[in-house]
PAKOLMI-229526 format. One line per 5 residues: number of its first residue (from 1); for each residue x, y, z of C-alpha. Coordinates in Angstrom, 3 decimals. Last residue first. Layout:
REM residues N
NUM = X:Y:Z  ...
END
This chain:
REM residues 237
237 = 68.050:227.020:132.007  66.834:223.322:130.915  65.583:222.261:134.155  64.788:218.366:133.614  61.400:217.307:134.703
232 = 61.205:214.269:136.523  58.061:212.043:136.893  56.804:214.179:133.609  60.519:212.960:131.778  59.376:209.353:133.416
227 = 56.492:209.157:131.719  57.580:210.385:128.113  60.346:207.793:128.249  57.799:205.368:129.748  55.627:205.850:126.466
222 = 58.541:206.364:124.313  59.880:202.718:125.542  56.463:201.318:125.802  56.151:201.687:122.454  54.827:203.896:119.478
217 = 55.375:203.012:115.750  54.859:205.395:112.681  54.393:204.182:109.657  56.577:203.208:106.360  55.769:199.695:107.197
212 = 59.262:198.067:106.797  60.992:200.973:107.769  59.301:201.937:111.072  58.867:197.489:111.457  62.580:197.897:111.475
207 = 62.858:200.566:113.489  60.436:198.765:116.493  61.966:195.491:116.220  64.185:196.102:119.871  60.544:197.226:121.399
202 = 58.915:194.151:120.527  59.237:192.367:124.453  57.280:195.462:125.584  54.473:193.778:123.495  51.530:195.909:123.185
197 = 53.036:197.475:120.095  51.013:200.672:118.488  51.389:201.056:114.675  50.555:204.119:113.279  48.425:205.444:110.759
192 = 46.026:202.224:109.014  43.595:203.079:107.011  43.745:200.364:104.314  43.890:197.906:107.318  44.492:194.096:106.366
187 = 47.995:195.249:103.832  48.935:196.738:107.366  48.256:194.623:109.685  50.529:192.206:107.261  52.914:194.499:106.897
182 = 53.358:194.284:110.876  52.997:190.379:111.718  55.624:189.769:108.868  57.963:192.412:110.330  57.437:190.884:114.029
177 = 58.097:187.101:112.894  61.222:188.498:110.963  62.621:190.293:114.324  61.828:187.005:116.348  63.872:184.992:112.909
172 = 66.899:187.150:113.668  66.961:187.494:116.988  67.062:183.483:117.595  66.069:183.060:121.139  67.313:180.812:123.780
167 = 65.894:180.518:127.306  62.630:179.473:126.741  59.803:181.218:128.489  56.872:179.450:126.677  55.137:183.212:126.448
162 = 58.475:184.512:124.896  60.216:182.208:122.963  57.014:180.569:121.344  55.787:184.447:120.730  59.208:185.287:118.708
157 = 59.936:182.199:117.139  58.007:180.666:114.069  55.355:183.195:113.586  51.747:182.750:113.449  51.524:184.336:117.129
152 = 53.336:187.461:116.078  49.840:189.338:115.874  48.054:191.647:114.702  45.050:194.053:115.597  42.847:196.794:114.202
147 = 40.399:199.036:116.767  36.845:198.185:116.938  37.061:197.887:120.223  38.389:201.564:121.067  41.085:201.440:123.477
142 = 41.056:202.669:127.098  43.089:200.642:128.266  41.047:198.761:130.526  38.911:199.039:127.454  41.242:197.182:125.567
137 = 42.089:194.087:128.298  38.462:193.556:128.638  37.983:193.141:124.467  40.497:190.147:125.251  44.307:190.148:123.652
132 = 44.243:186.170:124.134  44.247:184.950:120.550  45.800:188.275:119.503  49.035:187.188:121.584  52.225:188.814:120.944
127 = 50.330:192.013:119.874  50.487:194.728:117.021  47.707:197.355:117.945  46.553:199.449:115.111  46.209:203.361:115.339
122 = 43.777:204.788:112.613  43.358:207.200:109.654  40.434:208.665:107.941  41.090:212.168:109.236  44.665:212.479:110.474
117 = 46.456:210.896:113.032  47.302:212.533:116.491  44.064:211.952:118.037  44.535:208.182:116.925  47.515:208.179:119.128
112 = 45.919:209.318:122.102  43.540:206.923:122.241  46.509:203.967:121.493  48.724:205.299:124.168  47.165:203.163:127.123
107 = 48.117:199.836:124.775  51.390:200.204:126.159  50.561:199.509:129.601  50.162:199.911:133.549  50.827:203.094:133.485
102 = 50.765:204.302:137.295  51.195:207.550:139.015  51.613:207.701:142.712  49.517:207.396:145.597  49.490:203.651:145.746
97 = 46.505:200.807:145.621  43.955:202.301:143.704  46.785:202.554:140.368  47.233:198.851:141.281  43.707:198.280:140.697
92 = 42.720:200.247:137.940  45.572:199.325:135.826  45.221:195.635:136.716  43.740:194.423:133.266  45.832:196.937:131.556
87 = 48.317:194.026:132.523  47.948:192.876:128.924  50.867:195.127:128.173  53.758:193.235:130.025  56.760:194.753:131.718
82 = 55.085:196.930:133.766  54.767:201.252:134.557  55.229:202.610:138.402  55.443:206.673:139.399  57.866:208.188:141.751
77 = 60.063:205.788:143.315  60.595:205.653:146.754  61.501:201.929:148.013  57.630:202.885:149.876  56.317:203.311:145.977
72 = 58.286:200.187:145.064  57.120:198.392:147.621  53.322:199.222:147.090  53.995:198.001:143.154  55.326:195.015:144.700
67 = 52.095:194.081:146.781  49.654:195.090:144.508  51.178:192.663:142.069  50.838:189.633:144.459  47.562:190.878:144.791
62 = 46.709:190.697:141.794  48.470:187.303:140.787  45.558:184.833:140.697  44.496:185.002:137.321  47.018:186.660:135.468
57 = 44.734:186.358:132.145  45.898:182.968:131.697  47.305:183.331:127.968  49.062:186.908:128.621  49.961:186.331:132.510
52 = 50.090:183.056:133.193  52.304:181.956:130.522  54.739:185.027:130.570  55.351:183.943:134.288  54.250:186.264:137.002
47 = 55.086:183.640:139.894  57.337:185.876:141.689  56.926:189.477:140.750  60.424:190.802:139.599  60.757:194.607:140.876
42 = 62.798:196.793:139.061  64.168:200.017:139.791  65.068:202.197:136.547  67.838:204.906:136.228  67.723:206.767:133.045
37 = 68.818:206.425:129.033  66.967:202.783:129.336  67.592:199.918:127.189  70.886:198.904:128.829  68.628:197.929:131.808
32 = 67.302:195.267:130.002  63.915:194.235:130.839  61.851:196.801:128.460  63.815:194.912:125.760  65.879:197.646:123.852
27 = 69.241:195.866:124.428  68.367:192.080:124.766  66.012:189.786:127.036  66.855:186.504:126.609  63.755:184.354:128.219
22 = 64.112:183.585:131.530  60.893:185.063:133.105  58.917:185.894:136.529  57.213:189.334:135.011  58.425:192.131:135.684
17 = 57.140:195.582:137.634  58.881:198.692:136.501  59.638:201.494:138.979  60.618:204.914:137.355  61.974:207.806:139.223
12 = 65.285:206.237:139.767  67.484:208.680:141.346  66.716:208.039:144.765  66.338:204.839:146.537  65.128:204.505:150.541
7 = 63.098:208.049:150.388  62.207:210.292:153.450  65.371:212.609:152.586  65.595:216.754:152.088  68.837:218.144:151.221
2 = 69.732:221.647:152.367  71.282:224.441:150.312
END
């Protein structure tokens, strides 16, 4: 048996590009290690804040992105995802700029996800920002504009926490904000069939808004999961 080298890191298929944030981020947060049953490399990009990025449509920061996704690729990793789902904006870009795999965002499921559902039913998109969630961030994604949205932004902590970047979050009252934002896409969308969250932020709220909701919910965690499993198939015999 020989081994064969040429990477710097091995064993982390998956490279995730952050934001610049200080905001708590707990077990099942995209930005917790904990979260993940495999190896992960991050890559922080300076200057990313939650701020710039969702209300400021990252102006300013492609390159800067371009740049740590191609040092992740050299670092050796074998396909790159990010921490934020209105970088769809950059999918194209960064995806030009390496010669691995790249999924930019969450919102990249919601096609797919509507060709799971059955006749008359739809994906929604549940978002930190709907204000900001522009028509050029879904068809980055690939998502049909007519497509239903909500949004945490009427809440009383989770988007504040997040997109100000404070450093203190109350769990409780961020998991309420993301229920409320949920049933009411719902009770809005007769047809709704699955919930879609383009926050990777919601990700620790996803079985509650399961049971509040009674529909299915997709992520960035079973959208990476799925990722990374193609990045590194496991023999099972």
């Amino acid at each position: 048996m020989k081994a064969r080298g040429g990477k710097a890191i091995y064993g982390a298929s998956v490279g995730i590009l952050m934001l610049d944030a200080r905001f708590p981020r707990i077990p099942g947060d995209m930005g917790n290690a904990l979260t993940w049953p495999f190896p992960v490399h991050y890559r922080v990009v300076r200057s990313a804040s939650p701020d710039r990025v969702v209300r400021q449509r990252a102006e300013g920061l492609l390159d800067a992105f371009i740049e740590a996704a191609r040092g992740l690729a050299n670092d050796g990793v074998d396909g790159i995802t990010t921490n934020c789902g209105f970088l769809s904006l950059f999918q194209d870009e960064i995806a030009g700029a390496v010669q691995i795999p790249v999924a930019t965002s969450s919102l990249m499921q919601v096609a797919l996800v509507n060709r799971l559902l059955p006749p008359g039913k739809r994906a929604g998109i549940l978002t930190i920002s709907g204000s900001t969630l522009t028509r050029e961030h879904l068809e980055k994604a690939g998502v049909p504009l007519d497509v239903a949205i909500g949004t945490t932004e009427g809440g009383r902590e989770f988007t504040r926490v997040i997109l100000d970047n404070e450093t203190e979050l109350d769990v409780e009252a961020a998991r309420q904000d993301n229920l409320d934002a949920a049933i009411s896409l719902k009770e809005a969308n007769r047809d709704l069939g699955a919930i879609v969250l383009e926050c990777t932020n919601m990700v620790p709220y996803a079985a509650d808004i399961r049971n509040a909701t009674g529909l299915p919910v997709f992520s960035i965690y079973n959208f990476v999961c799925w990722f990374q499993q193609s990045l590194t198939p496991k023999k099972a015999w």
